[in-house]
N, C-alpha and C positions, 0 to 999 in steps of 0.2 A: 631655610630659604636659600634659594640657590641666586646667581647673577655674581659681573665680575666687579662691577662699579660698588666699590662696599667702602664709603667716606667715614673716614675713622671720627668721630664726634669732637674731638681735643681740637682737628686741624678745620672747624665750622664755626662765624661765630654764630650768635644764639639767635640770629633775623635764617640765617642761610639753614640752620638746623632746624628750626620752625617749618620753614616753607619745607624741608626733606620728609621731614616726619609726616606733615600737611598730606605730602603725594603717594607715601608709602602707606598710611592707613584710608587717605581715602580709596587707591588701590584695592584695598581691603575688603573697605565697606561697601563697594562698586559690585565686587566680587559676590559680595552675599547679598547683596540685594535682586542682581538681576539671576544670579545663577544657586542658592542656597549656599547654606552654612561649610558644605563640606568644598565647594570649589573654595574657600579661601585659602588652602592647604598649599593652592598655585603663586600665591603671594610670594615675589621675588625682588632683587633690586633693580633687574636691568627692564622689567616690564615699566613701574615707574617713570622711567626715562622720558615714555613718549608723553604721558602724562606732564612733565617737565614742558618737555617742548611745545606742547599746546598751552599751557598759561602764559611761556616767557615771551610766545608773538603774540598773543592776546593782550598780555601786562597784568599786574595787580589790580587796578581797578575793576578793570571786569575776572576777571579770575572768576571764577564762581566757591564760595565755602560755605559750611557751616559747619554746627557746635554738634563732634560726636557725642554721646554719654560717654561715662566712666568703661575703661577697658583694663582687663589685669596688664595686660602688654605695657601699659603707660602708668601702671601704678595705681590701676582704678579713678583715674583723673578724668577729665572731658578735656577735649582737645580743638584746634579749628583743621579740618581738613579740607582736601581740596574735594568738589563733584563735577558732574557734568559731562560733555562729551570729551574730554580726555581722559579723564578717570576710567569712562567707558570702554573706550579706545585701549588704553592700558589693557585691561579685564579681557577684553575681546584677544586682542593679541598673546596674553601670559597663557590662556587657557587651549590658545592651540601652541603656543610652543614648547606649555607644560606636555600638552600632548605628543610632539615630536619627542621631548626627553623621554616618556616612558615609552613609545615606542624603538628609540633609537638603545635603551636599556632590552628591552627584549629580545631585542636583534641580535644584543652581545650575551646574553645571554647569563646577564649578570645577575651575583645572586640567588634570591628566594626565586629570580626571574627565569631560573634553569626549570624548575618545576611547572609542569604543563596547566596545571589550573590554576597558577598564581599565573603565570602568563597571559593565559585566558581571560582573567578576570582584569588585569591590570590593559590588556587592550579594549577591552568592555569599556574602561573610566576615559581609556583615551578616543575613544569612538564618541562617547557623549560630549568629552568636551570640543570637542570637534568642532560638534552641531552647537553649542554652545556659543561657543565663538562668533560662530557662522549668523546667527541669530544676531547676536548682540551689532556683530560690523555689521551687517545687512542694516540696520536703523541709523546707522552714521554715515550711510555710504560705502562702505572699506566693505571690499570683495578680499574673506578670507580664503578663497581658492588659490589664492597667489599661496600663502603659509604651506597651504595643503599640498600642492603643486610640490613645493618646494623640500616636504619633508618626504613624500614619496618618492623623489628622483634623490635626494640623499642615500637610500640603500641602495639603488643599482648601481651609483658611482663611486660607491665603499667595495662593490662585489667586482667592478671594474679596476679598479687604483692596484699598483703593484711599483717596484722599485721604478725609481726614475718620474711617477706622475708630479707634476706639478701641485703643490701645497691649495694654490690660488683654485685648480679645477675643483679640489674636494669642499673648499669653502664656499663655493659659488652658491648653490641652495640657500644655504643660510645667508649669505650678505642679499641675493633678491629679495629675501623675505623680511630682512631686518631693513631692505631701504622701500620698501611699500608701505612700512609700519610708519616708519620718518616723515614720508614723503606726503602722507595723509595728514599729519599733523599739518600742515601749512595751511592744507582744504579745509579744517574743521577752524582756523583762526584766521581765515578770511584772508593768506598772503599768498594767492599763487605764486608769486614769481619765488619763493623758499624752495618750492619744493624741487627744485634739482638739485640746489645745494646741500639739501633735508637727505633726497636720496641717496647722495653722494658721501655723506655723512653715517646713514644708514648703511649702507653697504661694508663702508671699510670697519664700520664697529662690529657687523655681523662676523665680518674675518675674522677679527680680533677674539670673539667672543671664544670663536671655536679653534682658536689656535690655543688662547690660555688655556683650553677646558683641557687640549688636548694635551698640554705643554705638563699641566698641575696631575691627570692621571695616569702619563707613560706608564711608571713603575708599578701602580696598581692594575692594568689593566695585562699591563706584561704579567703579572705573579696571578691572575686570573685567568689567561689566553686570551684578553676580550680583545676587538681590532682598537687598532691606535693608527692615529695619518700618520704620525711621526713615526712608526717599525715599520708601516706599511711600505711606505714612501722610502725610506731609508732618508730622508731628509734628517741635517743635521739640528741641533741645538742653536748652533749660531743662524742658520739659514731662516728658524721660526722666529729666533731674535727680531732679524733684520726686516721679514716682514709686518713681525708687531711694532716694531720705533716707526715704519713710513705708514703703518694705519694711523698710530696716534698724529703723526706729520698732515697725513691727509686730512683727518678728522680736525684738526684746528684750521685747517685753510679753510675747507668747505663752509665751516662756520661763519668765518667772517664774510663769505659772498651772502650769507645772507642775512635779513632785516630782522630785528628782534626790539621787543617796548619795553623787556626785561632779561640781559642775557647772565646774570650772576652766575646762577644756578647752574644754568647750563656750562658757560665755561667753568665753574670748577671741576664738573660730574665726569662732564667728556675730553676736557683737554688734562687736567692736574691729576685729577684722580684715575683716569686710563694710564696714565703714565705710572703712578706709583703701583696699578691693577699690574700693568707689565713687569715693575720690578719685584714684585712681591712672587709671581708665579716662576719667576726665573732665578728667585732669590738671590739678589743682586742689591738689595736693602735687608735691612734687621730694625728692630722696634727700638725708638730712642727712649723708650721709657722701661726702668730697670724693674719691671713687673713681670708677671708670666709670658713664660718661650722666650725673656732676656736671659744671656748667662750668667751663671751665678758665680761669687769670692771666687775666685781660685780656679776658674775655669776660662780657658780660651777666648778672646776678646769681650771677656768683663773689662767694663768702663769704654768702649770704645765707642766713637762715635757714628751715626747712621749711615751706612751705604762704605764703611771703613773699609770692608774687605774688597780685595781687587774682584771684578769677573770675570768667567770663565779661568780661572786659576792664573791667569795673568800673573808677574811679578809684580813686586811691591812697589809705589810710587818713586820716580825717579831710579828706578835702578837698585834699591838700596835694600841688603838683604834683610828678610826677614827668617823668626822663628826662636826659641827658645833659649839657643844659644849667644843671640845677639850681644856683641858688647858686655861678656864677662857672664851674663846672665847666667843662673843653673836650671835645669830643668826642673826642677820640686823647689826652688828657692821662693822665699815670698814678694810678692809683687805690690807694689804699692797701685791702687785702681785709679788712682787722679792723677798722679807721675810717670806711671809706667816703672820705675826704679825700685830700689828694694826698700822693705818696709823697715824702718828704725826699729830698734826691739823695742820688745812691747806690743807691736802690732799697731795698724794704724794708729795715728793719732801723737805715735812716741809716748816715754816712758815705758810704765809697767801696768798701766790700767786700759790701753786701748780706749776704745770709743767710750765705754761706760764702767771701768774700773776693772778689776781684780789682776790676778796674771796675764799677762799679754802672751797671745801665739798656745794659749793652752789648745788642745785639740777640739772641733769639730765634728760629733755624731750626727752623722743624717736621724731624722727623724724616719722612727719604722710606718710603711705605707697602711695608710686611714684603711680601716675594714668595713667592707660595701653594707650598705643600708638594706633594712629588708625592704619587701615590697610597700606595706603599709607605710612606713615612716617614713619612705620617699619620698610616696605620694604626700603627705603631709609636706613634708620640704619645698616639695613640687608649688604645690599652693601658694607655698608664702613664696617662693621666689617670684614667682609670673606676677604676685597681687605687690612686691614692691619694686618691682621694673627690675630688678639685679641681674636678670637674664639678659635686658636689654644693653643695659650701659657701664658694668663694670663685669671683671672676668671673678666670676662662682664657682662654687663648688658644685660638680653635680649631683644630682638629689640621692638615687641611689647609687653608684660607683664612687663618687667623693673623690674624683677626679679634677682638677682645674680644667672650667671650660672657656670660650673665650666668650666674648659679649655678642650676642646677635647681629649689634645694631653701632662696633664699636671696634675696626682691626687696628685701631691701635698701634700705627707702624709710623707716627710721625714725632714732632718734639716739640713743635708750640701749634698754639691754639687758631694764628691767622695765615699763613704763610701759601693762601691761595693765589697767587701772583708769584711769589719769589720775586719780589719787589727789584730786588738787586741785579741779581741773575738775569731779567728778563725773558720772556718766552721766545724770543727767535736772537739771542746774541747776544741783548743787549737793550732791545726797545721792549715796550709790553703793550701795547699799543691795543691790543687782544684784549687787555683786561682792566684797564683804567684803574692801575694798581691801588689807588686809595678809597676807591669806593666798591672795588669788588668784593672785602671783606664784610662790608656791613655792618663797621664796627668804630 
């Protein structure tokens, strides 16, 4: 699944994680209901969204749910998800912007995409879903010609852009089509007066969407030849910085001009978690939890706390140098990971047993790398992970590579479980006023 709003589940509590999962599989079951089994393939997280926004100006009470069956996804469980015309809306919208992704993949020529009958074929799927789309918003009202519009004038303004274009001209497609998508939620929940706010809101998440997209593939697209706005443009790192922190700025103003019966969800998706979606693509944060992609004993900023490193290579806080040498330190000496100082002998913990006894500081063999699974017993693997959710909500091994992969449904880049306000902090200074810090948790 692709999208940038990807809410790590530790920083949800379990009311705010309910309703997420509610709009993410009824998304799902939208999908294959109106369009069969294989459009659910387009199941992403930022489609969701608009699904969000049509319950939270409608409210729980009328929300519309009901009781899926058992899914491997969910551990073969039944779940409450969400239906009706946002779910709808959702589905309408993922399946033509699923369609712009594989068309805008073709164009670069990505890939199995360089080969002319995989390209063929793969415009075929985006042609239908098209009509798809078209079909489904045509019953809601929502003219997906605007989508359409907007993904065809994306390729002359890629074949147009050259040094010096403005970031904002190449975004433009996408934020019209991401704030038509916004601005209809208001229509479908009965609040005209949102929807400029909605659009407004729409818009600068579209920018967003396609600056991260574009921020997270530079280097792959560079070792490919594929286009990128950022080589194209010659635009700097800091320049996509500065217009992703005034989208997320935008996107919480917008919000509050307008009315909501339920805005939880929403502020956490679009104002907290776009913010951590930005620092994550510019890696400007690190995972506070000492699991996979943390650094391990003896490796540079083990033990250190989130967002510890400076950005853009900046000096170290206050002035004060850093690095290896600091204050007597040796370069290979051992480091104590709670102190920062050196470790008593023995090795943590002091004496001669360390953490769990014998010699302390004896050496360290990495373990030799797991050897790939066949086909067959993969596929077996495969099975039991999907039937007990492990794919979803903790990071596995994968089935045949036995690789560590990360959780679907779980990026895992925070360090307690409520801290959707930042209570302390405040969202503009000092006030939170945005979030009615005690009851946005849900907890």
């Amino acid at each position: 699944m692709f999208g940038i709003v990807r809410p790590c589940s530790h920083r949800l509590s379990e009311g705010l994680k309910a309703e997420w999962m509610a709009h993410l599989c009824g998304l799902c079951l939208a999908l294959r209901a109106d369009h069969g089994q294989f459009a659910r393939v387009v199941t992403n997280y930022d489609g969701l969204i608009v699904s969000v926004l049509t319950d939270a100006q409608t409210g729980k009470a009328e929300a519309a749910r009901r009781t899926a069956g058992p899914c491997p996804l969910r551990g073969m469980r039944t779940a409450s998800v969400a239906k009706g015309e946002g779910a709808r809306l959702a589905a309408s919208v993922s399946l033509v912007l699923a369609s712009a992704k594989i068309r805008d993949h073709v164009a670069d020529r990505n890939g199995l995409l360089r080969r002319r009958p995989v390209a063929a074929a793969a415009r075929k799927v985006a042609a239908g879903w098209d009509r798809a789309g078209a079909r489904t918003g045509a019953t809601l009202g929502f003219d997906t010609a605007v989508l359409v519009d907007a993904v065809d004038r994306q390729v002359g303004i890629e074949d147009l852009a050259g040094p010096g274009t403005p970031l904002t001209v190449i975004t433009e497609p996408t934020e019209t089509a991401t704030a038509a998508a916004f601005a209809h939620t208001a229509v479908l929940a009965g609040r005209p007066g949102n929807a400029a706010p909605l659009a407004e809101a729409g818009r600068l998440f579209g920018r967003l969407a396609h600056l991260l997209d574009a921020v997270e593939d530079r280097a792959s697209d560079a070792a490919e030849g594929a286009w990128n706005p950022l080589t194209a443009t010659g635009a700097t790192t800091e320049e996509a910085r500065r217009l992703c922190d005034d989208a997320v700025h935008g996107i919480r103003l917008a919000l509050r001009e307008a009315e909501f019966a339920d805005s939880k969800l929403v502020h956490v998706l679009l104002v907290h978690e776009l913010r951590r979606s930005v620092d994550r693509a510019f890696g400007t944060t690190t995972c506070a939890h000492q699991g996979h992609g943390a650094p391990e004993y003896g490796q540079p900023g083990y033990g250190q706390p989130s967002g510890g490193q400076p950005p853009y290579g900046q000096p170290s806080q206050y002035g004060q140098p850093a690095g290896p040498y600091v204050q007597g330190q040796q370069l290979n000496g051992p480091q104590n990971p709670y102190a920062g100082g050196p470790v008593p002998p023995g090795g943590p913990g002091g004496g001669h047993g360390g953490f769990g006894g014998g010699e302390g500081g004896a050496p360290h063999f990495p373990h030799p790398p797991k050897q790939p699974r066949g086909f067959l017993a993969g596929c077996a693997v495969a099975i039991g992970l999907c039937c007990t959710c492990k794919v979803c909500c903790t990071v596995y091994e994968g089935p045949w590579s036995r690789k560590k992969r990360d959780a679907w449904l779980d990026c895992c880049d925070c360090c307690d479980g409520c801290d959707c306000c930042d209570c302390c902090n405040g969202c503009d200074g000092g006030s939170c006023d945005c979030c009615d810090c005690c009851s946005c948790c849900d907890c």
